[in-house]
N, C-alpha and C positions, 0 to 999 in steps of 0.2 A: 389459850390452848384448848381449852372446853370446847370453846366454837369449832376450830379445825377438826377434834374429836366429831362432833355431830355430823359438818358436814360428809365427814368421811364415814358415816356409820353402815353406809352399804358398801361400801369397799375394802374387802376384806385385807387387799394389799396395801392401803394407802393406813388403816390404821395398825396394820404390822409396823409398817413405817415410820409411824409418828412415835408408836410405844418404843423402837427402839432408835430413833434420834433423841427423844426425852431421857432417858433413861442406861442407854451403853455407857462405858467411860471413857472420858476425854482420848485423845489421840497423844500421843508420845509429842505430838510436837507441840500440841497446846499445853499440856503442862510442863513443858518446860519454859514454854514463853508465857508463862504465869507467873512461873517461879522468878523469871529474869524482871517481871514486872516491881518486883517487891522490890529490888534492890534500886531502882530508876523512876523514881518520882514524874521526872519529866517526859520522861517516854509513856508512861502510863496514863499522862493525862493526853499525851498524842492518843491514845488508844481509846480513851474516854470518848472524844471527839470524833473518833475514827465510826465507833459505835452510834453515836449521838445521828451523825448523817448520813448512815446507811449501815443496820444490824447485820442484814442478809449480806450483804459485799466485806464486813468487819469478819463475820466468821469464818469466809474461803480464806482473805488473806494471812489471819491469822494462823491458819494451816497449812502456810506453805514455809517450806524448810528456812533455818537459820539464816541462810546467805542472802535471803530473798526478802523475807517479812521486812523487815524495815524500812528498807529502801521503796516496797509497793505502797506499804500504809503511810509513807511522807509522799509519795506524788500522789497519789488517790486525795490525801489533805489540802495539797498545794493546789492541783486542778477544781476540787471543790472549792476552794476558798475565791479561784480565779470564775468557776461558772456562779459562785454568788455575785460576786460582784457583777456580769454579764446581766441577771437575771434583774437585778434590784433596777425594778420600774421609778424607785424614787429620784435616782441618782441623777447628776445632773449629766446632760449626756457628753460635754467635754470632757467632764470628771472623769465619768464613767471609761469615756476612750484615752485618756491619758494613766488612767489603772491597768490597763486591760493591756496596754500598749506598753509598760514597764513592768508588770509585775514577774518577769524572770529576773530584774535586776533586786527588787522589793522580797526576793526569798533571801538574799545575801544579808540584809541592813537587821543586821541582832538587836531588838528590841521594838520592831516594828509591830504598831496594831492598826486597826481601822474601825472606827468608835461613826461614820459614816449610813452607815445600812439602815433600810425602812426600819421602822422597830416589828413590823411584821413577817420580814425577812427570817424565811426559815432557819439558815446557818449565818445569823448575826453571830451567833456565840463564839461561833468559829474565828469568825476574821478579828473581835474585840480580843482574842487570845491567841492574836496569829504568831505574837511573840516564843512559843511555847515549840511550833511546829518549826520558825526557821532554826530557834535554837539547836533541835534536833538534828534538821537539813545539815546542817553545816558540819556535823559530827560523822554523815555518813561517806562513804570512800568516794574521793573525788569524782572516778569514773560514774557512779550514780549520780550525782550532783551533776554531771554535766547533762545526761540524757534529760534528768527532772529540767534543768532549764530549758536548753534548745527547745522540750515540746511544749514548755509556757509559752516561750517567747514566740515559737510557729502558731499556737492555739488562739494565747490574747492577740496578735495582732489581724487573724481571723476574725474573730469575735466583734473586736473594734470595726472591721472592713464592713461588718455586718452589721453593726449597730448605727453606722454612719450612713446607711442606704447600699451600700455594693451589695450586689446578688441577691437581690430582692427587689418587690414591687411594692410601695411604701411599709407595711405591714405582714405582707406575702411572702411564700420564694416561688418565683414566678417559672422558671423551669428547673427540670430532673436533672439536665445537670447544674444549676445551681442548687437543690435539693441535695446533691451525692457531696456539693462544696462545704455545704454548709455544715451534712454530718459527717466529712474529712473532717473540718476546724474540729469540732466538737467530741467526738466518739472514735473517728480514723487516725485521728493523732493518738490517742490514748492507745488503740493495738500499737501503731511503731511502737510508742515509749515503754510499752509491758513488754515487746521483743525485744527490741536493746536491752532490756535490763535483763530479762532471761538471758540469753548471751552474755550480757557482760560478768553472770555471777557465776560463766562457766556452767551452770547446769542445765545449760543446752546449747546448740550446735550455733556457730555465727550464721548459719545458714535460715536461723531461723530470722534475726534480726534483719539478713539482706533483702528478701523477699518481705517488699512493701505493699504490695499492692495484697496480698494475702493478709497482711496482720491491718491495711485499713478496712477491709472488708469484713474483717471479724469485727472492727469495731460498725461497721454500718449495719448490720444483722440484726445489733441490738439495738442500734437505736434508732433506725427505721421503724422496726418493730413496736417500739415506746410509745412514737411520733404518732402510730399508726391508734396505739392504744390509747391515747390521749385528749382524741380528739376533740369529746367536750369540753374534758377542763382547761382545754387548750382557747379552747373558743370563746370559754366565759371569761380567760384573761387576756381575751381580746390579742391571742396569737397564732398564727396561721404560717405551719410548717408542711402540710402539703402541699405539692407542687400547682400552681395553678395549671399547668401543661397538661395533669391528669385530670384535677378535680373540673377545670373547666370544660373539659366534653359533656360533663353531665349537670352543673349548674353553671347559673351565670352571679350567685353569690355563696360563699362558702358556709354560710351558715343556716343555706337552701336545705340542706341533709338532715336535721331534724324537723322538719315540717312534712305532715304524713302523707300529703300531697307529691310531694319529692321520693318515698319510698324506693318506689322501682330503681331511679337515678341514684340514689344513695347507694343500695346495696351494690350495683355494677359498680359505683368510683369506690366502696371500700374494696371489693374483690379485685379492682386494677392496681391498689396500692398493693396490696399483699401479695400481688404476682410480680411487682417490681422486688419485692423484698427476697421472693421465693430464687429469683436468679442467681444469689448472692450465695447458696448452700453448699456446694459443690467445692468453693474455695473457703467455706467453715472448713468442710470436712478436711481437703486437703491440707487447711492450717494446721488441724489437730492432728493428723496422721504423723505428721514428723516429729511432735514432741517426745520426749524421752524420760524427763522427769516425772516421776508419779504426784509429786506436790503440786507442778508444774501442770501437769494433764487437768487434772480436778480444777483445778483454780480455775482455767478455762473454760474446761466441759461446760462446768453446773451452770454459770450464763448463759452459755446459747442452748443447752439444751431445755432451760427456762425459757428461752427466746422461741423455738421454735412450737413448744408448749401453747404459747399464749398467742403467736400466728393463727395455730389453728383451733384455735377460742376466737377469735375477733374473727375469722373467716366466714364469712357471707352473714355473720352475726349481727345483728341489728340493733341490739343491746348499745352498743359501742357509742351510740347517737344519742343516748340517754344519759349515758352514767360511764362513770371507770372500773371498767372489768378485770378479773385477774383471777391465774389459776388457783384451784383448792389449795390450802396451805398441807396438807395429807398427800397432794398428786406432786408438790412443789419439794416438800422431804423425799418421798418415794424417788424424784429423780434425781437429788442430791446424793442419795447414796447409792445411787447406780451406776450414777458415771465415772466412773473410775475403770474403763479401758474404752479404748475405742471400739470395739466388737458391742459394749454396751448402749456407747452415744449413737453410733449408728442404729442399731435396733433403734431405739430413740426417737429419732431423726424420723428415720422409715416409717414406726408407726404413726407419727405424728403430719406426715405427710401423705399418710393413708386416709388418717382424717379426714383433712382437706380434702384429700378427692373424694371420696363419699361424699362431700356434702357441695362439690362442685357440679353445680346446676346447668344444664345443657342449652338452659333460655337465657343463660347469661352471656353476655356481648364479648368477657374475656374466656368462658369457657374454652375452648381452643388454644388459648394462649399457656391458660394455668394448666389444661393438660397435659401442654408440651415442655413447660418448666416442671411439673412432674417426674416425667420421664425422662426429661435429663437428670435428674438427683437420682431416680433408680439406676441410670446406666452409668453414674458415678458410682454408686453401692457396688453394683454387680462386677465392673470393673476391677474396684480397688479392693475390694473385701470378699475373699474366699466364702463365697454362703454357707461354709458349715462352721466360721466363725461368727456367725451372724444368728442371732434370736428369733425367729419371726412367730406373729401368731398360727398364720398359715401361708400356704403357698399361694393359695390363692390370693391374699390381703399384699402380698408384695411384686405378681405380677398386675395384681389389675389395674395399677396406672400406667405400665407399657402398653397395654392394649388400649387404653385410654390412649396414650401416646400415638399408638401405631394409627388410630380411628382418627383419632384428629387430625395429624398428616394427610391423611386420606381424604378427610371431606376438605381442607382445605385446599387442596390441590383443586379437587373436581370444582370449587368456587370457583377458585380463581380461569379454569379452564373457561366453567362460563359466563365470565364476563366478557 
């Protein structure tokens, strides 16, 4: 926490921020799901676990209302336990696809563990105590139990399609739309199964569960986004989730992008990734406009407006080819307790998309393109959101990627005239 303290020592808002994330007092719904913790041993070591493979994702669900928490933090368990087993390079790969390929049936079997996992597998711990979470599974109301399976059973047999060579090039995924398949299986199933269960707990509209293609979009936002951030650690484990359709206009090997010779090529294929990702905004925002729960909103928000945060950190950024970058833990609470309406995510969103363009360079080869993804999210904004619901620093920082907009239409025209 010292650290997050320094970094933020010139930002007077972000260590407002931090002083009162550390320090306010719990939320009404976390202490009482403390209090529930004492009396339920087993649900408490789910929540051990739950904390164990992801603190920052353990604290939104923990804050979301009685009807909900439990049923999130058992399929968050059940999916992680399912992408370990995906992940684990040790395993043998029949093995691995006949896991991967039953594990919606493997939530059912009371006393199941999997003692299997590299010993340097991150959430070994998890699946050696997987007895713990189906005991749990099987407790909660059928209708969640059904969503939790259907989206293993669609997820692992993804996963398996994936590990067997479909929609890839040995190691690869060789096009965007295998790329958009891959993060369905993986990230687009996980929005369905959070909107069915939203619906199903009643505390929100079925209208949100039926509109698919919006809740898998909310899950491609982020993990686009990741894929995008990841790239070295991705490379030194010798895994490659960019699409070749993109990266190979600018190398002819994917691990050409850190060699300083490559420079110029690199930064144009990271700024074409993040403009594929930047398309995707439009149907965030629309996702979150309909919610209605205030548990429900936040649970949401705070990921993509983390998402879009760290977009425009990685954008034209060059770092990214080095090392694994991530926003300030100061800039990362600041937006945590901000999102909590939509008038705020959008301010949010807009600034952060201001960014980007600021720093979209006019000699870049997708320039044109990300200016016109631009001003499509502002004429989503201006649209949907009354501007005097809306924060902005100025008026000018929220018109000038229309006019970026408007300029880019324009010289692209006159191109293509004369060719």
């Amino acid at each position: 926490m010292l650290n997050a303290f320094a970094q933020s020592i010139t930002r007077p808002s972000e260590l407002k921020a931090l002083f009162s994330y550390k320090f306010s007092p719990k939320s009404e719904n976390i202490r009482r799901h403390r209090q529930n913790l004492t009396k339920d041993e087993n649900k408490k070591e789910c929540y051990h676990y739950l904390n164990l493979t992801s603190r920052s994702f353990a604290a939104v669900i923990q804050e979301l209302d009685d009807e909900l928490r439990d049923a999130i933090c058992l399929f968050y368990l059940v999916l992680r336990g399912l992408d370990t087993v995906e992940d684990d390079m040790t395993l043998d790969l029949d093995r691995k696809v006949e896991l991967l390929r039953s594990f919606d049936k493997v939530i059912y079997e009371r006393g199941w563990t999997f003692n299997e996992s590299g010993p340097n597998e991150k959430d070994r711990d998890l699946l050696v105590h997987f007895d713990v979470v189906i005991e749990e599974f099987l407790k909660l109301n059928p209708k969640f139990q059904q969503v939790i399976a259907d989206i293993t059973k669609r997820m692992g047999n993804g996963m398996a399609d994936y590990a067997t060579g479909e929609h890839r090039e040995n190691t690869s995924v060789a096009t965007i739309a295998d790329f958009d398949l891959y993060c369905h299986y993986v990230a687009g199933l996980v929005g369905h199964g959070l909107s069915d269960l939203f619906s199903a707990s009643n505390l929100e509209s079925p209208k949100v569960a039926q509109n698919t293609v919006l809740s898998n979009n909310m899950g491609l936002f982020l993990q686009k986004t990741n894929i995008i951030r990841d790239y070295r650690e991705d490379l030194e484990e010798g895994r490659q989730f960019w699409p070749r359709e993109i990266w190979g206009d600018y190398a002819s090997d994917f691990g050409d992008f850190i060699k300083p010779e490559h420079h110029d090529q690199a930064r144009a294929c990271l700024n074409a990734m993040v403009l594929n990702v930047l398309d995707l905004v439009p149907d965030v925002l629309t996702y979150m406009q309909q919610l209605h729960n205030q548990s429900v909103f936040n649970f949401c928000a705070i990921p993509q407006v983390m998402a879009i945060a760290t977009l425009a950190l990685v954008f034209n950024n060059m770092d990214i080819y080095q090392r694994n970058i991530k926003i300030r833990k100061g800039e990362a609470v600041e937006l945590i307790l901000a999102s909590t309406s939509m008038e705020n995510v959008v301010s949010i969103f807009r600034h952060y998309v201001h960014e980007i363009s600021k720093k979209n360079d006019a000699r870049d080869p997708n320039f044109l393109n990300v200016s016109m993804a631009i001003g499509k999210i502002e004429q989503w904004i201006t649209t949907n959101i009354p501007s005097s619901q809306v924060t902005t620093q100025s008026q000018s920082s929220y018109l000038f990627p229309i006019l970026i907009c408007i300029i880019a239409v324009i010289g692209l025209t006159i191109y293509q005239n004369l060719q």
